[in-house]
Each structure stands twice: as C-alpha cells, then as structure tokens.
C-alpha positions in Angstrom: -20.2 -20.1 -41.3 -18.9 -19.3 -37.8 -18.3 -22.6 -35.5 -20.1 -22.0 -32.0 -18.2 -21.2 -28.8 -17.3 -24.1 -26.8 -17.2 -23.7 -23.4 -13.6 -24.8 -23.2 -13.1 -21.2 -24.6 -15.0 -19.8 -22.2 -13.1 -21.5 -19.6 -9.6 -20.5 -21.3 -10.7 -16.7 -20.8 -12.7 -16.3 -17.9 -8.4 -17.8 -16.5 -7.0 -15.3 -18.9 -8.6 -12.3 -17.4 -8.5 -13.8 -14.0 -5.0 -14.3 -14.3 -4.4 -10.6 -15.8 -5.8 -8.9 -13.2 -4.0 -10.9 -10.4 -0.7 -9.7 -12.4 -2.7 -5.7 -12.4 -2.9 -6.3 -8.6 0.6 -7.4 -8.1 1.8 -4.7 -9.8 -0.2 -2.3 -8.1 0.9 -3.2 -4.8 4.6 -3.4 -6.1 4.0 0.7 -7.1 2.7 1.4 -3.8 5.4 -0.7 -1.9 8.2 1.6 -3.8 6.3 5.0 -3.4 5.8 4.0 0.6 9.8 3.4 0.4 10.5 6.9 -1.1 8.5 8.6 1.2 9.7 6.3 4.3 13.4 7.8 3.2 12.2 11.4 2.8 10.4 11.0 5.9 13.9 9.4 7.9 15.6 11.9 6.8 13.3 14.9 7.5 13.2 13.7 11.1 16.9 13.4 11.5 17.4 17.1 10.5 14.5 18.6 12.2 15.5 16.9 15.6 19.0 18.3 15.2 17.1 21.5 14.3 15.5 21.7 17.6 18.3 20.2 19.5 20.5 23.0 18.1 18.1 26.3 18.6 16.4 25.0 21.6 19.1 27.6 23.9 18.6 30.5 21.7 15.0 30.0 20.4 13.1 27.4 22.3 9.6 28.1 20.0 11.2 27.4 17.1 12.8 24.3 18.6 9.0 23.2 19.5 7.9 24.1 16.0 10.6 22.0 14.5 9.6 18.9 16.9 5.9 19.0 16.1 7.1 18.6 12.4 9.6 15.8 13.1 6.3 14.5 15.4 4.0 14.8 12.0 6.5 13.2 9.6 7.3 10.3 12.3 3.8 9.5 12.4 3.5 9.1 8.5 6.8 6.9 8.9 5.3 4.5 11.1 2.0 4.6 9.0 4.0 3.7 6.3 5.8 0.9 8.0 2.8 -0.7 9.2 1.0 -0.7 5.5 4.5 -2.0 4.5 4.9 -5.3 6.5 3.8 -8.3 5.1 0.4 -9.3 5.7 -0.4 -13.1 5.2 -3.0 -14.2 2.2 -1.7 -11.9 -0.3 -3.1 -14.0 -3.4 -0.6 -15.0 -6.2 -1.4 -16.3 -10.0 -1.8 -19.7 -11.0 -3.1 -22.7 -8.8 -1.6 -24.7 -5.8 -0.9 -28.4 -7.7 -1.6 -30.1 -4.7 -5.2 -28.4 -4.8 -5.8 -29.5 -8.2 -5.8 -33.3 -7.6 -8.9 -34.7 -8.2 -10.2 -32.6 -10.7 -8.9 -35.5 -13.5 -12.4 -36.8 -12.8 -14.2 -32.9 -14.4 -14.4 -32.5 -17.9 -11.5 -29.9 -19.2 -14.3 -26.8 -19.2 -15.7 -27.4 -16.0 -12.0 -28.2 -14.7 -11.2 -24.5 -16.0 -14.4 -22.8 -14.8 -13.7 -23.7 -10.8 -9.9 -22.8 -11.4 -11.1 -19.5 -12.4 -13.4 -19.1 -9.5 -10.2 -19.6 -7.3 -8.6 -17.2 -8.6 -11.8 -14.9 -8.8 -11.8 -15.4 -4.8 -8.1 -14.5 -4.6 -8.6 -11.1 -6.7 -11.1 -10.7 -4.0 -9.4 -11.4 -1.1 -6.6 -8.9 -2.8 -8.0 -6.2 -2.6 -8.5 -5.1 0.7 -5.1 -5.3 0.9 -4.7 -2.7 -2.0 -7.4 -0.2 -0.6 -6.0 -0.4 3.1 -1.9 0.3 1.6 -4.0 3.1 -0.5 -5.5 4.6 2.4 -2.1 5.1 4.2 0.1 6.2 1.6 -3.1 9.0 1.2 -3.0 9.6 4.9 0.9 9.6 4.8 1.1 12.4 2.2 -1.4 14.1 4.4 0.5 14.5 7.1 3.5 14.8 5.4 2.1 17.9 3.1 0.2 19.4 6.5 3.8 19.3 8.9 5.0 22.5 7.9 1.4 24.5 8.3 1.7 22.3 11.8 5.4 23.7 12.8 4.3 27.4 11.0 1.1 27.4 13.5 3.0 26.2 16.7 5.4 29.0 15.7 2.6 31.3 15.7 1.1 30.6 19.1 4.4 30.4 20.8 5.4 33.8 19.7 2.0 35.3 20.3 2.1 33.8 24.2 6.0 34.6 24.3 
C-alpha cells in the first residue's frame, strides 16, 4: 500500500526544480560570459593588426588599406556589441531566498510556506531570462559580423580596384 503525497512533497520539488533551473541559468550565462570574452580577445587583437595593416600599406596600396579598415570597422562593432551584452545588468536573479523576505511566513503551514518560496523563485527564472535571450542575441550578431568582415574587406577590395 502506497502512502499518499503530501503536499509538503510537493512543495519540496516544485523548490528542487525551481532551484535547478536557476543553477541551468547561471550556468548558461557563465558559458556565454566566457565565449563573449574569447571572442572580445580575438576581436582586440584582429583590430590591432588590421589597423597597422592599413597604416602600413595605405602609401603603397591605399584600397587595400580601406579594405583592411572596413574589417577592423566590422570586428570593432562586434567588440562593443560584446561589451555591452557583457556589463552587468541589475536583477540578475540568484537561488535561494532573501532571509529578511521570509519573516513572517512562521505564521503558513510548512507546504504552503514552500509553495510561495517556489513562486519567488518561479518569478526570478522569469525575470532571468530575458537576460539570457538578449546576451544570446549578441553573441549571434557578434559571430555575424565577425564571420561576414572578410567578405566585407574582400568586396571593398573589389570596388576600389574596379573604380581605381
């Protein structure tokens, strides 16, 4: 004979899962933090050489000095992209509960008590993930731009030669 649930055991998962997927968000946003940082570097660097690139040829070849600045133009915008979906936003929602927030839930039985805990982290998850989608969009439109800079420097090459 099997005892019947108890909502106390509903309570104890419904902050088990809410509480996992807080950790799944976190760690989410720490894999998009480090890929942004990778890129951030490649892009840095990238710049650095292509503007000596075009400081360097700009006597002798002045179209493939403008090719190599549209590049270093391209990757610099993913840079600051990346920046931006970097810096630290406000509300970024963390496990657990505030203590201060839980006084005066002594007078709630322990299930209900565990049932509006779970809601508040339910509403963190939620307010979460806007941040997640918005980094995702920019590290997408980063790698855009970063992938599409060459065909950008190869075309400005192409019209400069053809008008030169």
């Amino acid at each position: 004979m099997t005892e019947p649930k108890t909502d106390a055991w509903l309570g104890k998962e419904m902050m088990r899962q809410a509480e996992l997927r807080l950790a799944a968000q976190a760690t989410a946003l720490a894999a998009m933090e480090a890929r942004a940082t990778s890129l951030l570097g490649v892009c840095a660097a990238s710049v650095v050489a292509l503007g000596a690139a075009a400081a360097s040829t700009w006597p002798t070849s002045p179209a493939k000095a403008v090719a190599a600045a549209v590049v270093a133009i391209s990757l610099f915008s993913a840079a600051i992209i990346l920046m931006r979906a970097m810096r630290p936003r406000p509300g970024w929602g963390v496990p657990g509960i505030d203590p201060a927030d839980m006084s005066g839930y002594e007078a709630f039985a322990q299930e209900e008590c565990l049932k509006v805990m779970a809601g508040t982290l339910s509403q963190t998850l939620g307010a979460n993930s806007p941040r997640l989608q918005m980094f995702g969009r920019a590290l997408n439109i980063a790698a855009i731009l970063m992938v599409a800079a060459p065909v950008f420097g190869a075309i400005t090459l192409l019209l400069l030669h053809t008008r030169l």
